[in-house]
C-alpha positions as CSV (number, residue, x, y, z in Angstrom):
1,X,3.6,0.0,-2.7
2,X,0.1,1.0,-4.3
3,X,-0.1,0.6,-8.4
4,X,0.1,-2.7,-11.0
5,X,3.7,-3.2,-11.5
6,X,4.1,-5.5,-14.6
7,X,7.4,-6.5,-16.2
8,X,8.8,-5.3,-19.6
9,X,6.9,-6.9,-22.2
10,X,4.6,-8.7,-20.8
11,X,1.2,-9.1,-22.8
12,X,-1.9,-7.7,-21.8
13,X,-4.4,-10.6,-22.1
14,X,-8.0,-8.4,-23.0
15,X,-10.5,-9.3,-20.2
16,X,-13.1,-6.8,-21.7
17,X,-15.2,-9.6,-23.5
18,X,-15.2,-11.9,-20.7
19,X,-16.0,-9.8,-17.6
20,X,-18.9,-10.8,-15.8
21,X,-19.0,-9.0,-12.5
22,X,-19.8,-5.8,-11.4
23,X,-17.7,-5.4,-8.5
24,X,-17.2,-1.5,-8.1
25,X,-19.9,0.9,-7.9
26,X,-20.2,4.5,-6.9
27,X,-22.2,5.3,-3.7
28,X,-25.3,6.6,-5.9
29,X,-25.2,3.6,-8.0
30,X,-25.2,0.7,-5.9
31,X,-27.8,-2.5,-6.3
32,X,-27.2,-5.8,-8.0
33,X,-25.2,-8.9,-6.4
34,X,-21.8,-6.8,-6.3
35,X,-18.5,-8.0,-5.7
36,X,-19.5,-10.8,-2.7
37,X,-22.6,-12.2,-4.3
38,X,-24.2,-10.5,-1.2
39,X,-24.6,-6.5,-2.6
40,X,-21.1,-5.3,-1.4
41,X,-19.3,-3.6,-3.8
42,X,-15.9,-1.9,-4.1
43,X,-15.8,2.5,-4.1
44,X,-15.0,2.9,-8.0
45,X,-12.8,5.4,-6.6
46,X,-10.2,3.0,-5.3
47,X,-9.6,1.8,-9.2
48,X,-9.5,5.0,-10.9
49,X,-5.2,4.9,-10.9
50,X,-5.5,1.7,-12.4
51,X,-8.3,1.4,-14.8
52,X,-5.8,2.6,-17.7
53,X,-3.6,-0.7,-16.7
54,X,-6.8,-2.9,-16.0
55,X,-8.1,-2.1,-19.1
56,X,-11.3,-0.5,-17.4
57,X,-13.4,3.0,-18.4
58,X,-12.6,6.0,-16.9
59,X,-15.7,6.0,-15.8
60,X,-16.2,2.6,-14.1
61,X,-18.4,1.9,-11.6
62,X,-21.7,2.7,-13.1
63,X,-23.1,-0.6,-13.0
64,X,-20.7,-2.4,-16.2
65,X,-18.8,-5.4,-15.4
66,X,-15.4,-4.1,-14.4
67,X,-13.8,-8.0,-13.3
68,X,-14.6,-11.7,-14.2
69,X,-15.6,-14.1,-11.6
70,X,-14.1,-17.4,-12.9
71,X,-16.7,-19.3,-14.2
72,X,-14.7,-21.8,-16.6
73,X,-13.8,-19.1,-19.3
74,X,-11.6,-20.2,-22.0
75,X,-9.6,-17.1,-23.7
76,X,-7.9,-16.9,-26.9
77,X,-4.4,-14.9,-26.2
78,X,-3.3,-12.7,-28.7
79,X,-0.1,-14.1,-28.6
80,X,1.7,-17.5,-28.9
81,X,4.6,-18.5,-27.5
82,X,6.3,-19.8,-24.6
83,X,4.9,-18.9,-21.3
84,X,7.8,-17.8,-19.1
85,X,4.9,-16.3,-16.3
86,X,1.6,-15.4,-15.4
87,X,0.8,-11.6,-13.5
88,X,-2.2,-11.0,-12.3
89,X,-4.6,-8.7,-10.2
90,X,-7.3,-9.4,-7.9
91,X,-9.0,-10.5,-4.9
92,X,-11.3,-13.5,-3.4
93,X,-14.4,-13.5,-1.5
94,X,-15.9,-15.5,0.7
95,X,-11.7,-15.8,2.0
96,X,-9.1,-16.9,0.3
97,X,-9.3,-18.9,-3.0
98,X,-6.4,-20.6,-5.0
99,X,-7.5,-22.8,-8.2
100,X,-5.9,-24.3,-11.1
101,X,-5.2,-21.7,-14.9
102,X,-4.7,-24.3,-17.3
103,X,-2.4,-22.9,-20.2
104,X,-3.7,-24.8,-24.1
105,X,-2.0,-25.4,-27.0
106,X,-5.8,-25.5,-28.7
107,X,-9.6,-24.8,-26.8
108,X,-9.6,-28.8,-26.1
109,X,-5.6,-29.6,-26.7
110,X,-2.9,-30.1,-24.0
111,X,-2.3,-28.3,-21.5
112,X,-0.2,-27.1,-18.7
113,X,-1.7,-26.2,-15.2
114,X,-0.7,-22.8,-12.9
115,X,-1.8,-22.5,-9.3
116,X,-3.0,-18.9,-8.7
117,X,-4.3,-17.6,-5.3
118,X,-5.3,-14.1,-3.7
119,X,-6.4,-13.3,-0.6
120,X,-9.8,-12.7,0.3
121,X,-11.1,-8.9,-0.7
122,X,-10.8,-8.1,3.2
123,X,-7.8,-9.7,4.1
124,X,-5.2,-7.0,6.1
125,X,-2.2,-8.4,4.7
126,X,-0.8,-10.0,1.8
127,X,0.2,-13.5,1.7
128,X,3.8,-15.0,0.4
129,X,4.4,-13.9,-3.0
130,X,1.4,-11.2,-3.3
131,X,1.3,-7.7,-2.9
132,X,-1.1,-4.9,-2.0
133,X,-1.8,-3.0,-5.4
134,X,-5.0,-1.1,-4.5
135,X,-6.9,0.0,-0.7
136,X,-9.8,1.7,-0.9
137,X,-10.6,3.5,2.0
138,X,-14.2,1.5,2.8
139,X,-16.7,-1.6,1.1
140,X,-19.9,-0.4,0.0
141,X,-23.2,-2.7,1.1
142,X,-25.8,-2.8,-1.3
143,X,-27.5,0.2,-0.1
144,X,-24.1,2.4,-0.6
145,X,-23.2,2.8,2.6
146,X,-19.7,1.8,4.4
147,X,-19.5,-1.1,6.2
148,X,-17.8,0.0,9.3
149,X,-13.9,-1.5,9.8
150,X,-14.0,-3.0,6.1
151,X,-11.3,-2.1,4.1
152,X,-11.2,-3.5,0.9
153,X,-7.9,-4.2,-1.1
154,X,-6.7,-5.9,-4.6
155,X,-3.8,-8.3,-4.8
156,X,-1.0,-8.5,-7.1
157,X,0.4,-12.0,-7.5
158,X,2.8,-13.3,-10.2
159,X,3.1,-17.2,-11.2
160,X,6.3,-18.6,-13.2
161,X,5.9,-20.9,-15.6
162,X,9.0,-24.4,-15.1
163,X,9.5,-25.8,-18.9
164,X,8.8,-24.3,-21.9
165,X,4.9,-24.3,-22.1
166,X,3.5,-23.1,-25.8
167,X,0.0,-22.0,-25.8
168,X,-2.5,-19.9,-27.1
169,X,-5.6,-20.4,-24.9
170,X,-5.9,-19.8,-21.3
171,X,-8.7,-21.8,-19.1
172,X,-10.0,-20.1,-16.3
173,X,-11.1,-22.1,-13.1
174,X,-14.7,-22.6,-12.3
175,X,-14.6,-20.7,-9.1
176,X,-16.9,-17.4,-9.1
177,X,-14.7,-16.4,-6.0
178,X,-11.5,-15.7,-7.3
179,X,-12.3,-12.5,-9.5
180,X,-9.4,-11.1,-12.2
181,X,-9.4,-7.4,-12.5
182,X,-5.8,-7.5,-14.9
183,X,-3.8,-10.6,-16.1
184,X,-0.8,-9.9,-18.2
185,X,1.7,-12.9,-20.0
186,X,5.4,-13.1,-20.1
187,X,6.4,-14.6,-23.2
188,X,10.1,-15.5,-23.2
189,X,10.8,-14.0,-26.5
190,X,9.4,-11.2,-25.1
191,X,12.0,-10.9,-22.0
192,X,14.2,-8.2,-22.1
193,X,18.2,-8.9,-22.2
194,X,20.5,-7.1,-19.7
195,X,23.2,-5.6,-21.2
């Protein structure tokens, strides 16, 4: 299945301020350190179904930061409450990467730690618990040209939450290889009841 699938009320967490990576670029706009740190970038093409859900301009890919490459960010949710899960889109580089979220009560306060993971960019399948929510048809090196047998993808992962964690800021990891395109919250006043 291609496309973000998020669950019923889940919260949008706004990445916009906090994106520091240009990681998808056209093949006349190449140049910069791209996705990899190495000039590789993704084909803007292979977002353009999902920019409405990431949160990203229709026309991304000309050179803006489109994801954030953790880097210790601290981000004030626009919603308190208790965490029932943590959804999230992206990829690593440089292989696989799983690191610690740490959900706060307050920027220095308490806090309660989520392991999240994605496979690397390149990987051809998903690990346990992921799933394949974009493929774009080739990676682009920094002089926009395809790199022959690379086929770039983004992953999908979801992360519960045990207990009843209240927070209202989310710590990133200091890992510039694990790169968030989309990360939604599910609150548990906020799930919806069967009837």
């Amino acid at each position: 299945m291609r496309g973000v699938t998020v669950p019923v009320g889940a919260v949008a967490i706004d990445l916009a301020p906090h994106r520091n990576n240009v990681g998808c670029a056209t093949a006349e706009k190449p140049g910069g350190e791209g996705f990899d740190g190495f000039g590789r970038f993704l084909p803007a093409k292979m977002l353009h179904d999902l920019a409405p859900a990431l949160g990203l301009a229709e026309d991304h890919g000309q050179g803006a930061p489109d994801n954030v490459a953790c880097e210790g960010q601290l981000i004030r949710l626009p919603h308190t409450g208790v965490v029932t899960a943590l959804h999230a889109v992206g990829a690593g580089s440089g292989g696989s990467v799983q690191e610690v979220v740490r959900l706060r009560q307050g920027p220095g306060g308490e806090g309660t730690d989520l392991v999240i993971g994605f496979s690397d960019v390149l990987a051809r399948h998903p690990a346990v618990g992921e799933s394949c929510c974009a493929e774009g048809e080739f990676f682009l090196d920094s002089g926009g040209e395809a790199v022959p047998g690379a086929v770039p993808r983004l992953w999908q992962v979801t992360v519960g939450c045990t207990g009843t964690p209240r927070c209202t800021w989310l710590e990133l990891p200091y890992n510039p290889d694990l790169h968030l395109f989309g990360l939604w919250m599910s609150f548990a006043e906020h799930r919806e009841v069967a009837p």
